[in-house]
N, CA, C and O atoms as a MOPAC input file, in Angstrom:
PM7 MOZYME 1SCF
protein

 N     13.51300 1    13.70900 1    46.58200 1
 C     12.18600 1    14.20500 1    46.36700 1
 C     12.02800 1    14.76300 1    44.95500 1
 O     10.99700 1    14.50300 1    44.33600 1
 N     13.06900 1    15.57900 1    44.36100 1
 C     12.94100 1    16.37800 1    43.35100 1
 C     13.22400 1    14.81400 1    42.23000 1
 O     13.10200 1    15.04000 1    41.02600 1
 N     13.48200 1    13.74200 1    42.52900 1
 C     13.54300 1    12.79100 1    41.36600 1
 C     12.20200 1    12.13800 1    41.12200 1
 O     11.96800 1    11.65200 1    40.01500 1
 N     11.23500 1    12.09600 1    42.17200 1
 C     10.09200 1    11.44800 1    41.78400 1
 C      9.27600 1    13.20200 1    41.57200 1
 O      8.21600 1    13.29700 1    42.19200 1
 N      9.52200 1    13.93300 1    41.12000 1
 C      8.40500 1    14.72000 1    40.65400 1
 C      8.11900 1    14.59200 1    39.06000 1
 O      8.80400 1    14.42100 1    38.05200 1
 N      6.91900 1    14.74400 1    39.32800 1
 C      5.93900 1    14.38000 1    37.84800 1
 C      6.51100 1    15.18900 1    36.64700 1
 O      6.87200 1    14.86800 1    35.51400 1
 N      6.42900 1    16.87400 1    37.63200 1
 C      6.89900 1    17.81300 1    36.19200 1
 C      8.63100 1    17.64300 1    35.89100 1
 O      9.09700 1    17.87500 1    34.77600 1
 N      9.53900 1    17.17500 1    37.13900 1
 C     10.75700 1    17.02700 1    36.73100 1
 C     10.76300 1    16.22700 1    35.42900 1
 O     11.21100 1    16.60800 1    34.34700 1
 N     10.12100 1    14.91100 1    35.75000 1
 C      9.80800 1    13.46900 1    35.13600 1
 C      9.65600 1    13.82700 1    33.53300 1
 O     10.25700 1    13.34400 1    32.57300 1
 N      8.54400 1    14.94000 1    33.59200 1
 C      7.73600 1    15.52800 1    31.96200 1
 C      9.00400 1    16.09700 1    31.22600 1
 O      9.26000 1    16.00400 1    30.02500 1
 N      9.92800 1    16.86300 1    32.46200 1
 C     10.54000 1    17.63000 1    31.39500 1
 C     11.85200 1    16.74500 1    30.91900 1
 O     12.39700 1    16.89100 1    29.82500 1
 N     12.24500 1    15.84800 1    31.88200 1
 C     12.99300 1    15.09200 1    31.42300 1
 C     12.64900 1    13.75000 1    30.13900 1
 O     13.16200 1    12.67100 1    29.84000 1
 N     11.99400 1    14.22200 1    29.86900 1
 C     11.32500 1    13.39800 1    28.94500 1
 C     11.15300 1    13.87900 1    27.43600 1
 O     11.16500 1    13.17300 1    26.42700 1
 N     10.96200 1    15.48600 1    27.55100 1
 C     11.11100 1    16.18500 1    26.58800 1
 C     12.62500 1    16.01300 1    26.39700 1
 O     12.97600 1    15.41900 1    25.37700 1
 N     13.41100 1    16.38100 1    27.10300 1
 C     15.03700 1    16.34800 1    26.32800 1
 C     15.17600 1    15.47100 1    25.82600 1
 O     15.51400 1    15.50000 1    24.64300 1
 N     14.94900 1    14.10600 1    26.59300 1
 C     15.03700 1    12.75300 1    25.91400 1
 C     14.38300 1    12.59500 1    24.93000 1
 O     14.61600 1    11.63600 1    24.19400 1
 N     13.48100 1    13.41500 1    24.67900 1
 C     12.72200 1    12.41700 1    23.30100 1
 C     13.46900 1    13.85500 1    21.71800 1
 O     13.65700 1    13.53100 1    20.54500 1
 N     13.62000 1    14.76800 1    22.09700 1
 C     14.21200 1    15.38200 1    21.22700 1
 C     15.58000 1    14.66400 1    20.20700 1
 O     15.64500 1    14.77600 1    18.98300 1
 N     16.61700 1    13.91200 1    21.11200 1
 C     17.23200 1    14.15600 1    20.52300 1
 C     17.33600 1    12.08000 1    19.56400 1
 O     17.98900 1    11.59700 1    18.63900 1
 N     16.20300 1    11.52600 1    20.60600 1
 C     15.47900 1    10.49800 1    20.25500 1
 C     15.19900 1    10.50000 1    18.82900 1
 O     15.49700 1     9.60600 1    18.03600 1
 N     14.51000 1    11.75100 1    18.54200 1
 C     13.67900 1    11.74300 1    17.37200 1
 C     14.47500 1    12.43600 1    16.13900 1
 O     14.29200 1    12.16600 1    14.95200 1
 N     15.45400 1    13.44500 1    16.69100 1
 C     17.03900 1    14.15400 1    15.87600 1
 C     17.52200 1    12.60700 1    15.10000 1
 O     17.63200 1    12.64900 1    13.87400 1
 N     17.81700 1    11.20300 1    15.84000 1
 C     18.57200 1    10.26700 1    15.52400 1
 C     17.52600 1     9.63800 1    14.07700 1
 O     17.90400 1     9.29900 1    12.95500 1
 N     15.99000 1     9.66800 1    14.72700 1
 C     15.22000 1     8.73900 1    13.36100 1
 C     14.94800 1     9.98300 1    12.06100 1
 O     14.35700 1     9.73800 1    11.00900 1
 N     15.54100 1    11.34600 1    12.44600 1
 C     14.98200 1    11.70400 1    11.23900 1
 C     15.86300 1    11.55400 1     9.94800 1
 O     17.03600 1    11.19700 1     9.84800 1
 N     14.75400 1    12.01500 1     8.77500 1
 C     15.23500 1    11.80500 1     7.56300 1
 C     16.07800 1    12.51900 1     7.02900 1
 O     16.95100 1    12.22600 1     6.21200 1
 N     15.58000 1    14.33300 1     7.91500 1
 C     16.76600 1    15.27400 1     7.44900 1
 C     18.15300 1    14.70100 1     8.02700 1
 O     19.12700 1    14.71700 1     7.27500 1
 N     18.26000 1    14.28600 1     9.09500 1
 C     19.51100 1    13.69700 1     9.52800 1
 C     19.93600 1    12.72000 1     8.64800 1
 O     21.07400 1    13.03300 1     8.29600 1
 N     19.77400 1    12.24200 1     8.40100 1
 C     20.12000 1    10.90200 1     7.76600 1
 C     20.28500 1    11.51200 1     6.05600 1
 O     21.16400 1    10.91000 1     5.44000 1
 N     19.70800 1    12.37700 1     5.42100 1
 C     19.89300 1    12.31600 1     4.14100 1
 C     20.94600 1    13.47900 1     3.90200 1
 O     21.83400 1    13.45900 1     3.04900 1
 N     20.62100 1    14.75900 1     5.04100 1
 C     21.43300 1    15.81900 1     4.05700 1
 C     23.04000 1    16.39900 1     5.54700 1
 O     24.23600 1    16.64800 1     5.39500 1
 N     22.16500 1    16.37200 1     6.73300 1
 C     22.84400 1    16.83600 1     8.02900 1
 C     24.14100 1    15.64100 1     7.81400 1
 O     25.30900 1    15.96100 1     7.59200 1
 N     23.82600 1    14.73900 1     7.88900 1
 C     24.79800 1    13.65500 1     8.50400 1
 C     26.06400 1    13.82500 1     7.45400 1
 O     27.21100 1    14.10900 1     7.80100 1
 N     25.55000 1    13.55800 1     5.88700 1
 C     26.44700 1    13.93200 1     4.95200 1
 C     27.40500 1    14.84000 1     4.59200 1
 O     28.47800 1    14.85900 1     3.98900 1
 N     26.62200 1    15.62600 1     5.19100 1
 C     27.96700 1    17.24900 1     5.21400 1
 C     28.64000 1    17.49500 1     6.76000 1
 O     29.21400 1    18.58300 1     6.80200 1
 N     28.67600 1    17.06800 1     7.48100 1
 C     28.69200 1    17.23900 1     8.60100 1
 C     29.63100 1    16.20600 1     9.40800 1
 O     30.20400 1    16.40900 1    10.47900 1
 N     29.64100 1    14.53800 1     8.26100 1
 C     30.50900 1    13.28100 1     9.06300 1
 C     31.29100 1    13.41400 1     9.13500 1
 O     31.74800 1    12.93100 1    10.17000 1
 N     32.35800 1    14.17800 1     8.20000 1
 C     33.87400 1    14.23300 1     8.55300 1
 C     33.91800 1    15.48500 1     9.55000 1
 O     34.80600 1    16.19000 1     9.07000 1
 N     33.67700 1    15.79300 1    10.10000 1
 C     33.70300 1    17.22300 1    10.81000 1
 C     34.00300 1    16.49200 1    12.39500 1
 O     33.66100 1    15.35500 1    12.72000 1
 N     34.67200 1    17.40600 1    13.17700 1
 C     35.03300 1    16.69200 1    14.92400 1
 C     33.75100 1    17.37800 1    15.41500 1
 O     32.99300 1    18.15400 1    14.83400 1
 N     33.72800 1    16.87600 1    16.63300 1
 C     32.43300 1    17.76300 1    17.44500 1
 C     32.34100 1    18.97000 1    17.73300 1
 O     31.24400 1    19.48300 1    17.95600 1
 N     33.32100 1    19.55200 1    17.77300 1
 C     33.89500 1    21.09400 1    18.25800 1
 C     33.37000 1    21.71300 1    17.62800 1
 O     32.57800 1    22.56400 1    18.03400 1
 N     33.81400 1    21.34600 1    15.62200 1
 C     33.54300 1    21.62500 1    14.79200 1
 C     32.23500 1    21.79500 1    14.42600 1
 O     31.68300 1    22.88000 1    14.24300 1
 N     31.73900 1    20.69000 1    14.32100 1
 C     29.95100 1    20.62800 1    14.26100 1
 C     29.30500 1    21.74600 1    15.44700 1
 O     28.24700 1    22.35600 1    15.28700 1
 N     30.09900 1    21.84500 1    16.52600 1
 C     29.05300 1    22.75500 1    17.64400 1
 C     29.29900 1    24.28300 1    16.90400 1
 O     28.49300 1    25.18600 1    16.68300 1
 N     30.18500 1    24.21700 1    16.73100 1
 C     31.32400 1    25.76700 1    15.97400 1
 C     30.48500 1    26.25900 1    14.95800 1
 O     30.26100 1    27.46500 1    14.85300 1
 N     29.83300 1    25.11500 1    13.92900 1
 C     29.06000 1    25.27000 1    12.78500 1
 C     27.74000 1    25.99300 1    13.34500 1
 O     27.48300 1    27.19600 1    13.31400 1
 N     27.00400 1    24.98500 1    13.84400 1
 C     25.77700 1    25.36000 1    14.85700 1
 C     25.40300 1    26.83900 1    15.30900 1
 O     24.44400 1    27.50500 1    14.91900 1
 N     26.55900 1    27.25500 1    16.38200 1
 C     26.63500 1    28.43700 1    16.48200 1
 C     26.96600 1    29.90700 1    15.18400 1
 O     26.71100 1    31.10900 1    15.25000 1
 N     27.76000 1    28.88500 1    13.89100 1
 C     27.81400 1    30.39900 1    12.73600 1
 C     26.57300 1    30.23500 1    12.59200 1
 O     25.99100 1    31.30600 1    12.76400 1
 N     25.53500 1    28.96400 1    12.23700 1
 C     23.92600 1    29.06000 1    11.41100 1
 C     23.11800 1    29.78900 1    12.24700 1
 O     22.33200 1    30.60100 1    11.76000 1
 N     23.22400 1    29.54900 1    13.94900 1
 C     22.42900 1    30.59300 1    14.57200 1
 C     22.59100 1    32.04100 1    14.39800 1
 O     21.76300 1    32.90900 1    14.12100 1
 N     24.03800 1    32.10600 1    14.65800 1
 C     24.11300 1    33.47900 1    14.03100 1
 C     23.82500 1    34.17300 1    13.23400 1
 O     23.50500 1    35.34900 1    13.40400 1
 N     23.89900 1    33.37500 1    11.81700 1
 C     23.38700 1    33.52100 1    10.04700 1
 C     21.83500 1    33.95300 1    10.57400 1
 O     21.44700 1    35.12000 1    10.63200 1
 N     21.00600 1    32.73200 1    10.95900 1
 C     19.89200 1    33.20600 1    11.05900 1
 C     18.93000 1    34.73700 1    11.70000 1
 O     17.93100 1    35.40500 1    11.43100 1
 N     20.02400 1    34.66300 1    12.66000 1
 C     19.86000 1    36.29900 1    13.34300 1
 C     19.80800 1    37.66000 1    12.63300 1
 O     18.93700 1    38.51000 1    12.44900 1
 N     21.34100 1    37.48500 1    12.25100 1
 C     21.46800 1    38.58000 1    11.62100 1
 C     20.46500 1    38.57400 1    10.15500 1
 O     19.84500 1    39.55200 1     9.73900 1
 N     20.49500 1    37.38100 1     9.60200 1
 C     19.05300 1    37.58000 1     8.77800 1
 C     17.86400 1    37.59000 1     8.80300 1
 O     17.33800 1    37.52100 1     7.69300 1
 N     16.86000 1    37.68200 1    10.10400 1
 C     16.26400 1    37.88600 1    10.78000 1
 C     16.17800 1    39.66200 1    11.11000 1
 O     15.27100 1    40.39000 1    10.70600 1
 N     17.16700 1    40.02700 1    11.80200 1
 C     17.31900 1    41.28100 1    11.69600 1
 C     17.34600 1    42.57800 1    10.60400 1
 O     17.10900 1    43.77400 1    10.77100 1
 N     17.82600 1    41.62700 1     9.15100 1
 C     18.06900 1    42.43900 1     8.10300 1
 C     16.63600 1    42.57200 1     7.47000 1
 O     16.08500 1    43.56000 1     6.98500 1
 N     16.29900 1    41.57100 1     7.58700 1
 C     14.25000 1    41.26400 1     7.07400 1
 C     13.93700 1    42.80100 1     8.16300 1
 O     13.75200 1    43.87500 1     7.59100 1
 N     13.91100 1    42.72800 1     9.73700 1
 C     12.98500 1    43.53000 1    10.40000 1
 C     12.94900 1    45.19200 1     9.89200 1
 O     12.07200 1    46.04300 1     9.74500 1
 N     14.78900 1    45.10000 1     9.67700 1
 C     14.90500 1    46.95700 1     9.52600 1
 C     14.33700 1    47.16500 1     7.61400 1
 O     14.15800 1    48.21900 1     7.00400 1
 N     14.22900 1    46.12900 1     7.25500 1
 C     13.26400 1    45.95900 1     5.61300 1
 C     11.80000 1    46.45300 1     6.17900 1
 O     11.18700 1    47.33500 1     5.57700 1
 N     11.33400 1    45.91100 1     7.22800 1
 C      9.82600 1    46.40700 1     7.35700 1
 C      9.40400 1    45.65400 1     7.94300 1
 O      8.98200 1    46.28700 1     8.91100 1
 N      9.12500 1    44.44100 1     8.13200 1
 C      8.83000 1    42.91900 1     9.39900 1
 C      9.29500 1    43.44800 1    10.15300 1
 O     10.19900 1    42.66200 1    10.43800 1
 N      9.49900 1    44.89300 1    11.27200 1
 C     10.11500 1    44.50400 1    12.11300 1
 C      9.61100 1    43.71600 1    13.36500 1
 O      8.40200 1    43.52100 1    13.24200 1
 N      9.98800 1    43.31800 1    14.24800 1
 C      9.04900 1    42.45100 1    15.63700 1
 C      8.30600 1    43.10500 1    16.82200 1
 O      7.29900 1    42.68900 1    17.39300 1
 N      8.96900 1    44.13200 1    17.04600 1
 C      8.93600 1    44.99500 1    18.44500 1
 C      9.71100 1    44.69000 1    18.84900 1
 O     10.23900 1    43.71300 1    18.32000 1
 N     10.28100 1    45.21200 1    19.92600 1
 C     10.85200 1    45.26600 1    21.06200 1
 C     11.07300 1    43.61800 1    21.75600 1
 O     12.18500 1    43.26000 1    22.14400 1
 N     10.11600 1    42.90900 1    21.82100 1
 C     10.24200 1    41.59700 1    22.42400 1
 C     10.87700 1    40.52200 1    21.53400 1
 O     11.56000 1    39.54400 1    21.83900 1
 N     10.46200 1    40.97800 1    20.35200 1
 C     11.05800 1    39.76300 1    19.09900 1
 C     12.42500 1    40.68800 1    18.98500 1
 O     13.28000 1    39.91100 1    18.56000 1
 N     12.96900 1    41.87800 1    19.15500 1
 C     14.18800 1    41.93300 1    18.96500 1
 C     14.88300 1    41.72200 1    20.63900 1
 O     16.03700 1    41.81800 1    21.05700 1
 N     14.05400 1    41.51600 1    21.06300 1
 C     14.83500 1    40.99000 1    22.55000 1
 C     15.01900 1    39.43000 1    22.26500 1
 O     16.04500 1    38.78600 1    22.48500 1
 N     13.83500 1    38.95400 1    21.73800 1
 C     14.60600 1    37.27300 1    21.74700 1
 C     15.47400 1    37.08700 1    20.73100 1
 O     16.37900 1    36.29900 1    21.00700 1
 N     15.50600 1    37.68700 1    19.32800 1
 C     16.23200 1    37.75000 1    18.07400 1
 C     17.98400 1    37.91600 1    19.13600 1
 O     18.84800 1    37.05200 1    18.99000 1
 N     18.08800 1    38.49900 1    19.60500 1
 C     19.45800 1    39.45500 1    20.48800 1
 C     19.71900 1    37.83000 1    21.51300 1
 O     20.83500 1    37.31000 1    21.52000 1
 N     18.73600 1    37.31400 1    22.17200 1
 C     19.25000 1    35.88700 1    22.79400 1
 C     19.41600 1    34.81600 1    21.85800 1
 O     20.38000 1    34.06800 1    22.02000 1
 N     18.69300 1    34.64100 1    20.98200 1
 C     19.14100 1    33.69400 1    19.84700 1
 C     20.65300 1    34.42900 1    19.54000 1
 O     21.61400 1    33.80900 1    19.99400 1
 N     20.85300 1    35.29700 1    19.03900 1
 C     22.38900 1    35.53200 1    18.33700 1
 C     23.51100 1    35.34200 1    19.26100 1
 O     24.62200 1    34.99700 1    18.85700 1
 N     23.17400 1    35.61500 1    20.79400 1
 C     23.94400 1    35.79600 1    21.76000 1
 C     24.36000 1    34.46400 1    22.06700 1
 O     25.52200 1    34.26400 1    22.42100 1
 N     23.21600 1    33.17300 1    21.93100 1
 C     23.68400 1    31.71200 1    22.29600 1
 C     24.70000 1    31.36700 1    21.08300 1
 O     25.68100 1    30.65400 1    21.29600 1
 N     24.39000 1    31.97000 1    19.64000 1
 C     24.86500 1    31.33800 1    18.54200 1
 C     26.60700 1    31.68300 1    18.88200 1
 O     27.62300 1    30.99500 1    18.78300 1
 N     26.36400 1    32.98600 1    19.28700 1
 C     28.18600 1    33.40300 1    19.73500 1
 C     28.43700 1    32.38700 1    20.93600 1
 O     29.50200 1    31.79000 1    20.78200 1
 N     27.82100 1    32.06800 1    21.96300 1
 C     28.64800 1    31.05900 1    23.22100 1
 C     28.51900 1    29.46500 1    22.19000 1
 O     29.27200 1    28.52100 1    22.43200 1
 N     27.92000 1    29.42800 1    21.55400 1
 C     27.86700 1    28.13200 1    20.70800 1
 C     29.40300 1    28.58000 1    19.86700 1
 O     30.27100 1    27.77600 1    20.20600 1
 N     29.70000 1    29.15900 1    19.32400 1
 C     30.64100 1    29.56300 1    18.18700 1
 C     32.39500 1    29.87500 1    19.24500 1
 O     33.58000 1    29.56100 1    19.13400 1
 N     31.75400 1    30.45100 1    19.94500 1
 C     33.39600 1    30.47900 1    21.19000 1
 C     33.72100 1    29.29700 1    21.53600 1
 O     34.61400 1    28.63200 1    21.01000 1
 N     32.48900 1    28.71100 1    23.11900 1
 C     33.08000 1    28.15000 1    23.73200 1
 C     32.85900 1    26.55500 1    22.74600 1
 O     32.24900 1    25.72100 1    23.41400 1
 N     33.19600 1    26.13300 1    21.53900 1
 C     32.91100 1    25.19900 1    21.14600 1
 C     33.33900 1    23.49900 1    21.58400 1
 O     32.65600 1    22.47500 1    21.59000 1
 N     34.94700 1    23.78700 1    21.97100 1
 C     35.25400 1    22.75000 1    22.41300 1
 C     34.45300 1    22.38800 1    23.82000 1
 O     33.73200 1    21.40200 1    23.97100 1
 N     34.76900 1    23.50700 1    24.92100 1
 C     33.88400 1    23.02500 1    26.10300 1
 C     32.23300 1    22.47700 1    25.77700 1
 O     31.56700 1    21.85000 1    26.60100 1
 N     31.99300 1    22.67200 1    25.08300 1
 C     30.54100 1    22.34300 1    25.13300 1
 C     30.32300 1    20.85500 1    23.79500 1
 O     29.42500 1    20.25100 1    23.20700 1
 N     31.03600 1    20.87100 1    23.84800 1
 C     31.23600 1    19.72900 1    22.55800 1
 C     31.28400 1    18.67300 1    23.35100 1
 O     30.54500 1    17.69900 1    23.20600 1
 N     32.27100 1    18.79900 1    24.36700 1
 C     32.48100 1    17.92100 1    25.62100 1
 C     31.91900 1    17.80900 1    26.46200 1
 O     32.06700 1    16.81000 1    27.16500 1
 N     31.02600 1    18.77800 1    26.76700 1
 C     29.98400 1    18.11900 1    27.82000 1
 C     28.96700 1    17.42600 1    26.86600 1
 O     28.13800 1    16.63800 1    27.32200 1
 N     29.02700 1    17.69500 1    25.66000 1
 C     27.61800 1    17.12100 1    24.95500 1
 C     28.25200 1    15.58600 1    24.61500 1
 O     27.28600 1    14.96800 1    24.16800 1
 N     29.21500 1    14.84800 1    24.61900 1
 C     29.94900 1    13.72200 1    24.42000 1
 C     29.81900 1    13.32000 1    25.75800 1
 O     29.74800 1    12.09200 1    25.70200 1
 N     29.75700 1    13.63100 1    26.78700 1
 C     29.86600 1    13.04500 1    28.07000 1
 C     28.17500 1    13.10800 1    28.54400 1
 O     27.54700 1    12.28400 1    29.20800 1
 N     27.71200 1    14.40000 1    27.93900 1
 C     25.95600 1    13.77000 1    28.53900 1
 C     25.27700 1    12.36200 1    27.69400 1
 O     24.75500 1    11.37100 1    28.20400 1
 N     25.51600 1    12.70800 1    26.07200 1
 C     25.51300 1    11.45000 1    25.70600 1
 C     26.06100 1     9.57600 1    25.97000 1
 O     25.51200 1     8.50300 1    25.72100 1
 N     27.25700 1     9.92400 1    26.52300 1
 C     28.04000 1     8.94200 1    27.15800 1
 C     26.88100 1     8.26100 1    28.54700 1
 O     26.54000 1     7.15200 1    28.96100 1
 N     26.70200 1     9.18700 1    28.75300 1
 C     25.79300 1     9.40300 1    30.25200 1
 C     24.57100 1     8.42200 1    29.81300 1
 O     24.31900 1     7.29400 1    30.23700 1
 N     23.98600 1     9.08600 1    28.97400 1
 C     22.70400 1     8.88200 1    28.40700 1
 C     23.14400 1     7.11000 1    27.86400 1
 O     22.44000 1     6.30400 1    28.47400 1
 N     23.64200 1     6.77100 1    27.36700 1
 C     23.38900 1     5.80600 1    26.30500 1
 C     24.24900 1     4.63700 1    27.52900 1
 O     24.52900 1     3.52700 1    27.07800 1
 N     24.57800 1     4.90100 1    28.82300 1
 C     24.90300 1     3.70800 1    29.83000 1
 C     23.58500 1     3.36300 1    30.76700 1
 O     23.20600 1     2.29800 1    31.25400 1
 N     23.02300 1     4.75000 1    30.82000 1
 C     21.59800 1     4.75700 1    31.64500 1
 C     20.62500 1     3.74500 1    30.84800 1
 O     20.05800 1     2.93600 1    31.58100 1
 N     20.34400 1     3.65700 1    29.50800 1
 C     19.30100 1     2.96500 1    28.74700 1
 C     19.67900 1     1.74900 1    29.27900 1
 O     19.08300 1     0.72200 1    28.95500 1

């Protein structure tokens, strides 16, 4: 039942087309791919998680400057940094499921 629903259907469609559209872009292709090809997957997820982090904590350093957000933007600022650390730990595990959903993905087409 839950496979023929419409909104399952929508949202599965959004994941799919994200990373659809990650493959045709230009930033990929001109500057991401280049710094990034010799790197293993672990590595690349490992990276991922320091830039989220980078971004946080600079995010944070802007707010206590005077931008700060409230309370709700430093509640999501605090889940952004918090994924960038499970991105930055668990790198290998998740490197590997992202090689095996892709695997997944590209037998289904």
């Amino acid at each position: 039942m839950a496979v023929d629903s419409t909104l399952l259907a929508g949202i599965e469609r959004i994941f799919v087309a994200v990373p659809r559209a990650w493959e045709a872009s230009a930033l990929r292709r001109g500057i991401v791919t280049r710094g990034t090809a010799a790197l293993e997957p672990w590595q690349r997820v490992r990276l991922a998680g320091l830039v989220v982090m980078t971004a946080a904590v600079a995010r944070a350093i802007i707010g206590i400057g005077g931008a700060a957000p409230g309370w709700p933007g430093w509640a999501a600022w605090t889940l952004v940094f918090g994924s960038g650390v499970v991105l930055f730990r668990a790198c290998r595990p998740l490197a590997a499921a992202w090689i095996d959903w892709r695997n997944r993905l590209s037998h289904r087409a």
